[in-house]
Structures are given as C-alpha cells and as structure tokens.
N, C-alpha and C positions, 0 to 999 in steps of 0.2 A: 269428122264433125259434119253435121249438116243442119243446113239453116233451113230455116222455112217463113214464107211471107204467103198470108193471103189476098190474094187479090181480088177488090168489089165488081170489079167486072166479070160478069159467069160467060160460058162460052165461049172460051178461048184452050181452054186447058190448063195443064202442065205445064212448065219449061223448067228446063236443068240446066245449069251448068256449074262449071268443074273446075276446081282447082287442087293441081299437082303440081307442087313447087319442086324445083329443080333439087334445090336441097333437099329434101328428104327421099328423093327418089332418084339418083343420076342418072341413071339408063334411059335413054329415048324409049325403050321397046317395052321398060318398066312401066313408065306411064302411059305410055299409048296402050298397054294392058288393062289399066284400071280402069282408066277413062273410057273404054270398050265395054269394059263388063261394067261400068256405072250407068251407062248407056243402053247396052242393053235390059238391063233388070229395071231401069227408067220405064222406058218403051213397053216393058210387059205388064207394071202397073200404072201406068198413068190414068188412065179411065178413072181410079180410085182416088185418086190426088184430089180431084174434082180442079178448080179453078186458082192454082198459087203458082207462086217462084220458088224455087227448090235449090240450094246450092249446094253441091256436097266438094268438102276441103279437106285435104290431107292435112291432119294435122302432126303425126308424128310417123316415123320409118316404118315400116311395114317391116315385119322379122322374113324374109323372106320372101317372093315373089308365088307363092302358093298359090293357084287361081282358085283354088277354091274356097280356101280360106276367104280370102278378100271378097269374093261372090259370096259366102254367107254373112259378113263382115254388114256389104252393102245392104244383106235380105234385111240386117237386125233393124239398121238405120228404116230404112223403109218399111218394115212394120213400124216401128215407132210414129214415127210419120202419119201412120195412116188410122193409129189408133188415138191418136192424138187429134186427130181433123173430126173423128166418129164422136168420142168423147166431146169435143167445141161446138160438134153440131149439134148435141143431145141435148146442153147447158141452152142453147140458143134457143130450142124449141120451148123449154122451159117456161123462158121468159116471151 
C-alpha cells in the first residue's frame, strides 16, 4: 500500500518512508531487502514526486522474497503515484 500527502510547501522534495512489519516479513534480511529496493526506486524517481510525503506499508506477505518481483511491485505503486499527481495537476490548471 502506499500513501501519499501533498505538501504546500514546494521546494523541499520527496520523502519516503517505510513500513515493514515484523509480522508479515520475519527475516531481518527480508526487510532490509525491500526497504532497499523501496529506497532505491524512491531515489531514481523523486524529481517527479514533485513536493509530498510518500509512505509505502507492507500490507500483506510477500509469496516469496523474489527481488524482482517486489522491484516491479514498487515500479506499479510509483507509476500510480506519479500518474495521479499529473492528472491533480491538470484538474488544478483547469480551475
């Protein structure tokens, strides 16, 4: 799941943070996995974020430790994200 808050002050960026509950993921190395690759794919779009708060929450077990998986998992959530800020900003110009 991931939330998102925009913030009236520009010029600050992005910020992310993460939450990986111990229950759905036991392994130390499991979550320091995700939370690696939430971070990284953060880090390579932020520019487009423009100025919010981003939280991305594990909400249910991951089938598996797949990196890849979960790396396109994150991409989906952050297109979403980013098509959703394009669209809010089109609506704004509008008016």
């Amino acid at each position: 799941m991931l939330h998102y808050l925009p913030r009236p002050v520009a010029g600050f960026g992005a910020r992310l943070g993460l939450v990986v509950g111990k229950r759905l993921v036991k392994s130390a190395v499991g979550r320091n996995l995700i939370k690696r690759l939430a971070r990284e794919h953060f880090r390579r779009r932020r520019e487009g974020l423009g100025s919010c708060d981003v939280v991305l929450r594990l909400l249910a077990r991951p089938e598996g430790m797949d990196r890849n998986k979960i790396s396109a998992e994150i991409d989906l959530l952050l297109d979403r994200l980013e098509s959703r800020r394009k669209r809010v900003a089109k609506d704004e110009e509008r008016w």
